[in-house]
DRENVEX-97647 format. One record per residue: residue number from 1; x, y, z of N, C-alpha, C in turn. Coordinates in steps of 0.001 Angstrom, whole numbers, plus 524288, in hexadecimal, padded with zeros to 5 digits. Atoms other than C-alpha are relative to their C-alpha. Example, Ala and Ser with C-alpha at 12.3 -4.5 7.8 and 13.67 -1.06 7.14 Angstrom:
2
SITE  num     nu     nv     nw    cau    cav    caw     cu     cv     cw
SITE    1  8037A  7FB5A  80000  8300C  7EE6C  81E78  80384  804B0  80000
SITE    2  7FCCC  7FB5A  7FFC4  83566  7FBDC  81BE4  7FCFE  80442  802DA
END
This chain:
218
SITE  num     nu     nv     nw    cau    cav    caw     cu     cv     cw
SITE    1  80006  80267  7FACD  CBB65  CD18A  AD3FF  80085  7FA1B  7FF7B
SITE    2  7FFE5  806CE  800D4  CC092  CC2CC  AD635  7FA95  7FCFD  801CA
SITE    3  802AF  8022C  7FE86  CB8F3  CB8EA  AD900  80122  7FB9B  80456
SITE    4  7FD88  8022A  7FCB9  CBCF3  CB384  AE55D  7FDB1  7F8E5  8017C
SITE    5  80123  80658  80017  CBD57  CA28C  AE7D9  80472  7FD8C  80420
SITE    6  7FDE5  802E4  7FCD7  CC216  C998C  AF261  800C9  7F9B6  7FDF9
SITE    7  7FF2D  80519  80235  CC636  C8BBB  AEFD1  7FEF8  7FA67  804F6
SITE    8  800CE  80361  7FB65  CC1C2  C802D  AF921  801C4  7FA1D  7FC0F
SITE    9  7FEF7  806CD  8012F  CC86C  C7236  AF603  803B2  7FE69  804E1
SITE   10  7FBC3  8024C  7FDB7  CD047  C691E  AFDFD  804E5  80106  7FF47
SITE   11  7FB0B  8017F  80322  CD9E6  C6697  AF5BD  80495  805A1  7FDAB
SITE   12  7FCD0  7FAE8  8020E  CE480  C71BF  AF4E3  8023E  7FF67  7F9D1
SITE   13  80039  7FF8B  80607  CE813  C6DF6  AE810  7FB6D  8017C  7FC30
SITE   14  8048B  7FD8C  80100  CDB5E  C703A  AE2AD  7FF19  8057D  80287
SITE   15  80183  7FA13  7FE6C  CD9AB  C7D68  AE9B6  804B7  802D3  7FABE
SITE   16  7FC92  7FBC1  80345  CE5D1  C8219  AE271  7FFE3  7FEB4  7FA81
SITE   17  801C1  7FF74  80752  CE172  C7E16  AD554  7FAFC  80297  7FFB9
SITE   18  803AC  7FDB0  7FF83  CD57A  C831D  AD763  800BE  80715  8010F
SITE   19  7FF32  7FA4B  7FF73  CDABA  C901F  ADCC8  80344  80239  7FA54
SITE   20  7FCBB  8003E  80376  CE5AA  C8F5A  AD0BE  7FC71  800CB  7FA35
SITE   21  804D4  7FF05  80369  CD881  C8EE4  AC6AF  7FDE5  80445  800DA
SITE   22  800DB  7FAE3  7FDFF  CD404  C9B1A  ACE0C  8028F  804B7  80037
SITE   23  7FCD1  7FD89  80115  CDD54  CA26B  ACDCA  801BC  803C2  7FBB0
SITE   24  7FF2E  7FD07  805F7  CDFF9  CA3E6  ABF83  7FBD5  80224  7FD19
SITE   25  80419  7FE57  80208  CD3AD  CA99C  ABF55  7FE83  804FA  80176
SITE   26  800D7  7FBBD  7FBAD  CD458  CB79A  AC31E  7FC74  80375  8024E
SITE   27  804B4  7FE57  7FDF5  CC757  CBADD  AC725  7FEAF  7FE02  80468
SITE   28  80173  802DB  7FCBD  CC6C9  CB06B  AD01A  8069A  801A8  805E5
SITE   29  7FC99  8000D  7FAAC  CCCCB  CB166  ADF17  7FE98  7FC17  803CA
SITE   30  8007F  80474  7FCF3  CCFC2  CA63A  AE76D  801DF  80292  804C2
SITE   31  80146  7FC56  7FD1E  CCD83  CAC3C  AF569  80377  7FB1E  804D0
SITE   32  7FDF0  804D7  7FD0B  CD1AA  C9D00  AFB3E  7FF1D  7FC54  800AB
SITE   33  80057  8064B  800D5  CD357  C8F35  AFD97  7FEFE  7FCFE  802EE
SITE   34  7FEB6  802F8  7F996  CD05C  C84F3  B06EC  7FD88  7FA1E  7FDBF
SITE   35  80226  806D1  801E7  CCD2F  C763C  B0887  7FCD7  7FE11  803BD
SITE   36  8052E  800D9  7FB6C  CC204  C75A8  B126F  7FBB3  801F6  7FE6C
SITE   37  8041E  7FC53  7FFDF  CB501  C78DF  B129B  7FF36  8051C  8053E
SITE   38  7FF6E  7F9B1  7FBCA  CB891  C809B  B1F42  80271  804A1  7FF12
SITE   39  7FE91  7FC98  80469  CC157  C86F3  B1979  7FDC7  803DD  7FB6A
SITE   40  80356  7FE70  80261  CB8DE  C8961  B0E80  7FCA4  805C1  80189
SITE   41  80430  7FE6C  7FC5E  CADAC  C8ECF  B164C  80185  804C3  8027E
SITE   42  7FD56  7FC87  7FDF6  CB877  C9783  B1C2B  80132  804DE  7FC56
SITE   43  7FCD2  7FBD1  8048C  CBEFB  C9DC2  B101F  7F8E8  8032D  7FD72
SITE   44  804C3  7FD6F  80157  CAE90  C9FFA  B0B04  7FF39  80659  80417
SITE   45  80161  7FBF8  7FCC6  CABB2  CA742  B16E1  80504  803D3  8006D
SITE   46  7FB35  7FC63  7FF3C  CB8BD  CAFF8  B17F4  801CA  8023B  7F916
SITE   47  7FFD6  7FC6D  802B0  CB99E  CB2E7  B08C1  7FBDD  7FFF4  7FE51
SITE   48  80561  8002F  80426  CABFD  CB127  B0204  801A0  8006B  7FA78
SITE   49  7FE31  7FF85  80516  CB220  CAD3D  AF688  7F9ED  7FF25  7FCAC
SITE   50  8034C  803DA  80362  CAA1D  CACD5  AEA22  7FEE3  7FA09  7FDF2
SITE   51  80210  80620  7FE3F  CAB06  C9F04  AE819  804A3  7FEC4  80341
SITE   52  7FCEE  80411  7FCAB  CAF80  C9357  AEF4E  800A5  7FA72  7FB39
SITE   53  7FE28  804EA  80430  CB624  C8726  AE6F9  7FF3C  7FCFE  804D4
SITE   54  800C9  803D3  7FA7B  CB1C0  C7B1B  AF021  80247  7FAD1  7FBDC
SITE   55  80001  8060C  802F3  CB666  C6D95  AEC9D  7FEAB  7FC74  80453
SITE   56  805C2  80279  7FD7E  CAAE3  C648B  AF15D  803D7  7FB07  802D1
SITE   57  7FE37  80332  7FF3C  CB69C  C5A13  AF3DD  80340  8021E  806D0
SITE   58  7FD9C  7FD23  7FD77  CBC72  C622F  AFF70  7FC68  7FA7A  806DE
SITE   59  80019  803D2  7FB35  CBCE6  C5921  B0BE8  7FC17  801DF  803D5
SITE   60  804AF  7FEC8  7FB7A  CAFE0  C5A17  B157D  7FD38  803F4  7FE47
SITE   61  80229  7FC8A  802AC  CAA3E  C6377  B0AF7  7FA96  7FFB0  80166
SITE   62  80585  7FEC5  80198  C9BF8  C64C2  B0AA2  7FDB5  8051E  7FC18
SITE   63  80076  7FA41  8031B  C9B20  C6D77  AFEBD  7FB1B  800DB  800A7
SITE   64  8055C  7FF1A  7FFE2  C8B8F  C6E41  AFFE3  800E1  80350  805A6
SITE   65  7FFE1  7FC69  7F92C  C8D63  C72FD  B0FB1  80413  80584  7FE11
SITE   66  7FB99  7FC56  80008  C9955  C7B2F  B0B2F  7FE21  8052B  7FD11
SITE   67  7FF7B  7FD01  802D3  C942D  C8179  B00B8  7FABB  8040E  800D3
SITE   68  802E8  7FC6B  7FCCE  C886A  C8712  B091F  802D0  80236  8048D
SITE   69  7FC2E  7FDEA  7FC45  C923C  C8A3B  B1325  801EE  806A6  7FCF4
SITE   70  7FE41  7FCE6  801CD  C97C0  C9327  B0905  7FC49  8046C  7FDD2
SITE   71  80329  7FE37  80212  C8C41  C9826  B045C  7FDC2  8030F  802C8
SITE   72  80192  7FD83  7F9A9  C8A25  C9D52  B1422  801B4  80211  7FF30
SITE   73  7FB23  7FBDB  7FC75  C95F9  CA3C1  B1636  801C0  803AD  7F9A0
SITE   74  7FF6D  7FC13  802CE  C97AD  CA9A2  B07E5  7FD10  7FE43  7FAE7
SITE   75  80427  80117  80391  C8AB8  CA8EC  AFF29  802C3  8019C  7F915
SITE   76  7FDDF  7FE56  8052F  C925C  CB00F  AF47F  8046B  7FB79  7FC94
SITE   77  7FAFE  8044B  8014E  C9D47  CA512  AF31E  7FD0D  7FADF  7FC9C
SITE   78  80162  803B6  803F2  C9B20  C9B73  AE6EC  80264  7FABF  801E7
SITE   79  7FD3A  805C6  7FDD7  C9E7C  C8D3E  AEA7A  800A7  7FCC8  7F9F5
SITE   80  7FE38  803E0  8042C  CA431  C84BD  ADE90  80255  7FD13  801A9
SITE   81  7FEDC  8035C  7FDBF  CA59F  C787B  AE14F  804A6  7FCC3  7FBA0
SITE   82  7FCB7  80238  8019F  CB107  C6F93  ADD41  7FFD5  7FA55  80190
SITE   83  80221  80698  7FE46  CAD82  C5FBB  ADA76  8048D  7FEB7  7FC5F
SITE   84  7FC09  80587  8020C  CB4BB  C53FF  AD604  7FC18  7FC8A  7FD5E
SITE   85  8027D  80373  802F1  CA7D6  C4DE2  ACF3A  7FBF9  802F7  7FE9A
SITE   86  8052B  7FC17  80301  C9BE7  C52BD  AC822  7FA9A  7FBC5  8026E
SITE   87  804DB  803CE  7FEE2  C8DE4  C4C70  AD025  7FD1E  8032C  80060
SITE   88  804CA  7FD13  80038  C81B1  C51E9  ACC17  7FC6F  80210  804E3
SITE   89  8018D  7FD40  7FB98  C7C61  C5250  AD980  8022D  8029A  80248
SITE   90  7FB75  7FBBE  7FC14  C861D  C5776  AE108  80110  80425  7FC4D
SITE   91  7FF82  7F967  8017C  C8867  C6290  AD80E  7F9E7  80178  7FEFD
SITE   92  8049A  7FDBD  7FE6F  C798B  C6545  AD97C  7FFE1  800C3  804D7
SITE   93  800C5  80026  7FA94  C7A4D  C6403  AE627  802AD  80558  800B8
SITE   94  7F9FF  7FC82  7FD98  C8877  C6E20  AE71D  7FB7E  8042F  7FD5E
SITE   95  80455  7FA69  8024A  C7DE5  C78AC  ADD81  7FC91  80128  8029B
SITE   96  8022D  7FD97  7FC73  C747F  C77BF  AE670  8003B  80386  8048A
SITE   97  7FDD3  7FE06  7FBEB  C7C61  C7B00  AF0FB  802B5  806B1  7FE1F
SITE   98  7FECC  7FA62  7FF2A  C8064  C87E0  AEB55  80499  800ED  7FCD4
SITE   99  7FAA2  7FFB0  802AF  C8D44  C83B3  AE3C0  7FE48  8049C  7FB44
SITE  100  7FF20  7FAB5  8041D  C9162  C8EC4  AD88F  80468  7FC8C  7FB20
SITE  101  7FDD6  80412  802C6  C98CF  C8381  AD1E4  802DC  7FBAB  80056
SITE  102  7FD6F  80414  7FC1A  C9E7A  C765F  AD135  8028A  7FDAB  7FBE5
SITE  103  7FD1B  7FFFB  80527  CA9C7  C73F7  AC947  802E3  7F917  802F1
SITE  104  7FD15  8044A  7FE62  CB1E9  C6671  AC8B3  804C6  7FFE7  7FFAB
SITE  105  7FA78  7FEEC  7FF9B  CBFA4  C6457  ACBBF  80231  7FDDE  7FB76
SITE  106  7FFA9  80279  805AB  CC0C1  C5C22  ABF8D  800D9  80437  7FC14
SITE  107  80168  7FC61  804B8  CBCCE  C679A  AB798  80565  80355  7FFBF
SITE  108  7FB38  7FBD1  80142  CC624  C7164  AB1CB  7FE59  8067A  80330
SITE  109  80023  7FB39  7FC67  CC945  C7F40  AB8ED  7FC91  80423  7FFB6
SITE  110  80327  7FCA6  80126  CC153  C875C  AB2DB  7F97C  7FEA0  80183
SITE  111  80551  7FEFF  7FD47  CB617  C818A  AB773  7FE24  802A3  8055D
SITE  112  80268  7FD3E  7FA1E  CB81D  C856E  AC501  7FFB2  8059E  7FEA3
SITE  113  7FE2A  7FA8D  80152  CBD18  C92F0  ABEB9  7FA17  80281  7FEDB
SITE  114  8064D  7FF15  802E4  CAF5E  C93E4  AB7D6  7FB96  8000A  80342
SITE  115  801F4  8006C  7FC6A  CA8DB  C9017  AC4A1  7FE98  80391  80394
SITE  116  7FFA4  7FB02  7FB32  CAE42  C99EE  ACD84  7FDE5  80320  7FCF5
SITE  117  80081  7F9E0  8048B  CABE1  CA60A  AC2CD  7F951  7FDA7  8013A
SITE  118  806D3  8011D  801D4  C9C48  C9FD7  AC024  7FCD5  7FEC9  803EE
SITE  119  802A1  8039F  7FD8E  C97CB  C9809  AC879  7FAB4  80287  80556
SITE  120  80278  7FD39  7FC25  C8BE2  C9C5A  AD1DF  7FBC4  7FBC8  801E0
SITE  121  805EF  80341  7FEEB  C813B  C94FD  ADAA9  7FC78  7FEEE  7FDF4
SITE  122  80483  7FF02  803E3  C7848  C9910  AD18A  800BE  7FB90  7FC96
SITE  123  7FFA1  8019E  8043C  C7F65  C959D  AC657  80380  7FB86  7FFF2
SITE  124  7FAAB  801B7  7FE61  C89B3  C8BF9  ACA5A  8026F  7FBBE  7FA85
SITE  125  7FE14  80268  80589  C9509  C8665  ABF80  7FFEA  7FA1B  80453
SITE  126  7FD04  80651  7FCF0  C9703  C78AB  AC066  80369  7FD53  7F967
SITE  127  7F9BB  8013D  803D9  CA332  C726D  AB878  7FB71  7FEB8  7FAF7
SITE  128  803D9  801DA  80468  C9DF5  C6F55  AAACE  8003C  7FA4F  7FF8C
SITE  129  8000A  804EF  80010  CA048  C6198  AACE7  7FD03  7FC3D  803DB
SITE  130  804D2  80021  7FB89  C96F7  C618E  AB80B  7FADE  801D2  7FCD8
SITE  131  805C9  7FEE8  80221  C8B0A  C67BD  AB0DD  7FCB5  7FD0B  7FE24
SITE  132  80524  80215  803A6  C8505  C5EE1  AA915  7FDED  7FC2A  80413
SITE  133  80325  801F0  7FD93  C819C  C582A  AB593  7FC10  8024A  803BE
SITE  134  803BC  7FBD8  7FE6D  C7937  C63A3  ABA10  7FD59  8009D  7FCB9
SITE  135  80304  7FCEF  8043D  C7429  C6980  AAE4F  7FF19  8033D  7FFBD
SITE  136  80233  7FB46  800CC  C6EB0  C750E  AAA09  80288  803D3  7FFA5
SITE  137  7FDE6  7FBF2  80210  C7842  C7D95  AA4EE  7FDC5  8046C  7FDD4
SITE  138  802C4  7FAE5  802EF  C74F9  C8B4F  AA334  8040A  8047C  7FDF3
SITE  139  7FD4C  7FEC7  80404  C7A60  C9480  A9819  80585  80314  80297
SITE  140  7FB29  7FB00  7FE01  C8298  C9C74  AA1F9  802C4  7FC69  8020D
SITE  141  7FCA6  80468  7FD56  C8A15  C9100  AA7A4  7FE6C  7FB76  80260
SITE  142  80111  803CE  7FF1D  C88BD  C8501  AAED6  7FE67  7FFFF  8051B
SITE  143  80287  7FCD9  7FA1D  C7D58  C8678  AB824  7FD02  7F836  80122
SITE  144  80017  80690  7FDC4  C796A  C7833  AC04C  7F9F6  8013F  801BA
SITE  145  80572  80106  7FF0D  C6B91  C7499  AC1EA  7FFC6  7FFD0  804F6
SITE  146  801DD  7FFF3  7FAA1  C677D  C7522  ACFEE  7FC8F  7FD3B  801D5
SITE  147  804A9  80420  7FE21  C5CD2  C6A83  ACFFB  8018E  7FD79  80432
SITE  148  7FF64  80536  7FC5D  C5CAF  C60DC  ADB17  8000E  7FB1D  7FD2A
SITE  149  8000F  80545  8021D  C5BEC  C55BF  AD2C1  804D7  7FCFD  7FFD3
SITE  150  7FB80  80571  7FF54  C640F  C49EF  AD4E6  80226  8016A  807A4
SITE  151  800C3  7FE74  7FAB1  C63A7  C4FE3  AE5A4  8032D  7FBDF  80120
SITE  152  7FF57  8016E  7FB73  C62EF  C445E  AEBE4  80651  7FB74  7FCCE
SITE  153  7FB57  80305  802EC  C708D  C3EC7  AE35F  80465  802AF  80312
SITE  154  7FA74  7FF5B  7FF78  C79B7  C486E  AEAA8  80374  7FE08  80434
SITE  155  7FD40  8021B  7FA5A  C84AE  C441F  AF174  8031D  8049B  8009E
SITE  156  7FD11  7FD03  7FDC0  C8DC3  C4B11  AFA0B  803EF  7FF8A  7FDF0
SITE  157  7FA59  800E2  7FF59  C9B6D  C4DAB  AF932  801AF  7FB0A  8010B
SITE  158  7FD43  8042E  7FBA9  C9FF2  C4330  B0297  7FC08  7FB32  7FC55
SITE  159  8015B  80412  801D0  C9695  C3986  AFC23  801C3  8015D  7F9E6
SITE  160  7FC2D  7FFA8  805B7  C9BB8  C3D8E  AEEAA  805C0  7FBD4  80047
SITE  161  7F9EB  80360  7FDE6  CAA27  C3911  AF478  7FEAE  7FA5C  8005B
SITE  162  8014D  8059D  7FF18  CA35F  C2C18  AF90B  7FF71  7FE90  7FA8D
SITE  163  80240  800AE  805A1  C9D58  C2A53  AEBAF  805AE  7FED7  7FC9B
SITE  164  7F9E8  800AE  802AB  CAAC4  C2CA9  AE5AD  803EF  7FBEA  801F9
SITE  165  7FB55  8021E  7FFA3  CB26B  C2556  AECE9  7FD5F  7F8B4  7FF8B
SITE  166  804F3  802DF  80251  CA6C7  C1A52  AEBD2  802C8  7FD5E  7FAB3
SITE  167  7FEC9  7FEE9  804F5  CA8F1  C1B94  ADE1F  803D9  7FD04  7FDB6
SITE  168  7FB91  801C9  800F5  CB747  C196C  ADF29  80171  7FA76  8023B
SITE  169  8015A  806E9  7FE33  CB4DB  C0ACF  AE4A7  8035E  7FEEB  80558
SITE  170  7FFB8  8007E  7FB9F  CB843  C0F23  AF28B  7FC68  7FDD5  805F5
SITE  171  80344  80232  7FCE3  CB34F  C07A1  AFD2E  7FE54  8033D  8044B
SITE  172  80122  7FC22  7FA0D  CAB22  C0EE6  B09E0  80383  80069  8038A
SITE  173  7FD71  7FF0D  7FCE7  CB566  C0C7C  B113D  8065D  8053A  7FE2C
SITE  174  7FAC4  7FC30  80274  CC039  C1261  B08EA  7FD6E  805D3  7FF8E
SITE  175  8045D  7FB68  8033F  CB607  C1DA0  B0590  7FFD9  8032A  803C5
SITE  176  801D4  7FD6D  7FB21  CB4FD  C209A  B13A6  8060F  800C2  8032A
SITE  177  7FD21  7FDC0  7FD6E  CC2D9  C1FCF  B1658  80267  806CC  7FD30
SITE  178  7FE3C  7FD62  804B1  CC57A  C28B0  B09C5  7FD63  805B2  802CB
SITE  179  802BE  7FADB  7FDBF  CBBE9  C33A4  B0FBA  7FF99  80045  805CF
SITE  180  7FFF3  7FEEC  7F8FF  CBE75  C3249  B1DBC  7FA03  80020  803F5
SITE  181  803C3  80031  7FDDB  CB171  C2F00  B2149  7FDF4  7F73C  80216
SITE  182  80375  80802  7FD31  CA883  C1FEB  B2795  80077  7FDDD  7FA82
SITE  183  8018F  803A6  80515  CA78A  C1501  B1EFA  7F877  7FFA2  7FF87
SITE  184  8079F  800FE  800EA  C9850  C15CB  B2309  7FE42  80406  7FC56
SITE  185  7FED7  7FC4F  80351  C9B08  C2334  B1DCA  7FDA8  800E3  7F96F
SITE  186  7FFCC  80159  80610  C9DE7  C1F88  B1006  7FA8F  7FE0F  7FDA0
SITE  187  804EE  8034B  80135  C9349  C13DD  B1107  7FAF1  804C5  7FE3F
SITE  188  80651  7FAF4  80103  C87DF  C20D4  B12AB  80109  8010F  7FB51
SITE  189  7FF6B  7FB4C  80352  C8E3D  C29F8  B0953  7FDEB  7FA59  7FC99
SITE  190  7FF3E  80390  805B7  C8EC1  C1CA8  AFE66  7F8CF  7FF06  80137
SITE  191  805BC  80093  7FE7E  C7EFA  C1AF5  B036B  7FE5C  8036F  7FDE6
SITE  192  80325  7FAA3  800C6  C7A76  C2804  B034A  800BE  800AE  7F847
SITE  193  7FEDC  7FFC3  805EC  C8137  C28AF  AF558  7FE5D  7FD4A  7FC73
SITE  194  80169  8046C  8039A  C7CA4  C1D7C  AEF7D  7F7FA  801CF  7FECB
SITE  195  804F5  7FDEB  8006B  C6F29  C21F0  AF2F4  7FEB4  8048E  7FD6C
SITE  196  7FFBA  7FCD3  80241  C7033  C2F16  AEEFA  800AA  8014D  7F8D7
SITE  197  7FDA5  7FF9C  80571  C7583  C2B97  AE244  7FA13  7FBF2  7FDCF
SITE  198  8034D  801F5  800F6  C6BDD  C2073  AE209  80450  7FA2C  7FCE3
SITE  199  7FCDB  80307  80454  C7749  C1747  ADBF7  802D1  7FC98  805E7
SITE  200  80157  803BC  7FE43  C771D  C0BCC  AE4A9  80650  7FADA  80038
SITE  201  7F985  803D5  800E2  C870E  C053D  AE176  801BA  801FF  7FD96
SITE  202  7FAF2  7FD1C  7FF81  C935F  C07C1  AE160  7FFEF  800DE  7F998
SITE  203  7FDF4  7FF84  804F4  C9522  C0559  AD298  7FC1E  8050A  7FCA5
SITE  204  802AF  7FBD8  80126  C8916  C105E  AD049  801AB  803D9  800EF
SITE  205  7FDA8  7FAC9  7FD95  C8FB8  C196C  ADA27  80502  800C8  7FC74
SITE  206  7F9F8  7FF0D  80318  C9CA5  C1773  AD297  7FE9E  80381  7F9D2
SITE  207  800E7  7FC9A  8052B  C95A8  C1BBE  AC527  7FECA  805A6  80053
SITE  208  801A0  7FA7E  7FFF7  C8E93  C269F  ACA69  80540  803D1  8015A
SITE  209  7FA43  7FC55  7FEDA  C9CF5  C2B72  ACF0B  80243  801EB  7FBEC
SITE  210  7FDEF  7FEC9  805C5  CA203  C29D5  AC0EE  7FCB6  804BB  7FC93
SITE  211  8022C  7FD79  802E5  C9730  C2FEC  ABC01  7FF03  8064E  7FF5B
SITE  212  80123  7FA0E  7FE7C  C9586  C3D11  AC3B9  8072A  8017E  7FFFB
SITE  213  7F930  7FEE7  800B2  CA5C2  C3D36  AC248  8057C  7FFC4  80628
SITE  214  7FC7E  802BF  7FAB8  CA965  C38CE  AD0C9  805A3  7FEC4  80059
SITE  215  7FB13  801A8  8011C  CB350  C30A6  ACCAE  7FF7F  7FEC0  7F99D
SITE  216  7FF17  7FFD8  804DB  CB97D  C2D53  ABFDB  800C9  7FB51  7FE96
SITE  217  7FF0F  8066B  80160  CB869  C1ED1  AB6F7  80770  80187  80026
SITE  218  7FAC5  800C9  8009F  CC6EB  C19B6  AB74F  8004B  7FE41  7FB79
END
């Protein structure tokens, strides 16, 4: 019996490499595709696939809201998430919430491959280049600590983006035209973040970007 999987990204190029990795895997069945979370939300409830591939970058996402959304309408459906950086809170945060794994787009194919096949709430994979900022590997695969510790550090999505683009020595205004949102906007998110993180200027916020893999030294 396959193992049936849906694909959620924006980006149609990415869906069809992603489906194109799936594929050549013949256990696995891709059931369908979309680039919304309405969408999404739609294809859950109408096939109950076994998992769902989410990529956390997906425009007006709220993978934390989404991925209890999914968890309503089809408890059986695995959520693996799909990032663009590795941050210790926020992937505590995405385990708490229920994720079954959280692979990076960086990484090579087989991790997602290894993901879908393994991966469970319980037990959930996360890329091996992500682990060692969790810990606690156990002998059967790569299982993520669940502590609260480091809580009050996470940021959101949308303040992730700020952070990044922060980072990239964009000004609030550019930051805010870049994401279609206020310049007062930006000002909170770069507040709230600074606090959260506890790192107080720009040239701190810029390291901690380098460091958790945000962006990349030139």
């Amino acid at each position: 019996m396959s193992l049936t999987v849906i694909i959620a990204d924006d980006y149609e190029l990415i869906r069809k490499g992603i489906l194109s990795v799936l594929q050549a895997e013949p256990e696995l069945s891709v059931m369908g595709e979309c680039s919304t979370g309405e969408e999404l939300l739609e294809l859950v409830s109408t096939c109950c696939p076994g998992v769902a591939i989410v990529d956390v970058a997906i425009r007006k996402l709220d993978i934390f809201a989404i991925t209890k959304r999914i968890k309503a309408l089809s408890p059986a459906t695995r959520v693996i998430v799909l990032s663009g950086h590795a941050d210790q809170s926020y992937l505590r945060r995405l385990l708490d919430a229920g994720i079954a794994g959280y692979v990076l787009r960086t990484g090579p194919a087989s991790d997602l491959v290894e993901a879908v096949r393994c991966g469970t709430p319980a037990k959930a994979y996360i890329s091996p280049a992500v682990a060692s900022l969790v810990g606690n590997t156990r002998e059967t695969g790569l299982q993520a600590d669940r502590s609260a510790a480091g809580r009050d550090n996470w940021l959101s999505p949308r303040q992730s983006e700020v952070l990044k683009l922060i980072a990239e020595g964009h000004s609030s205004k550019e930051i805010a035209a870049k994401l279609d949102i206020g310049e007062s906007t930006v000002k909170s998110h770069r507040k709230s973040i600074m606090e959260r993180l506890e790192i107080h200027d720009k040239v701190g916020l810029t390291r901690y970007a380098l460091r958790i893999g945000l962006i990349r030294a030139h």
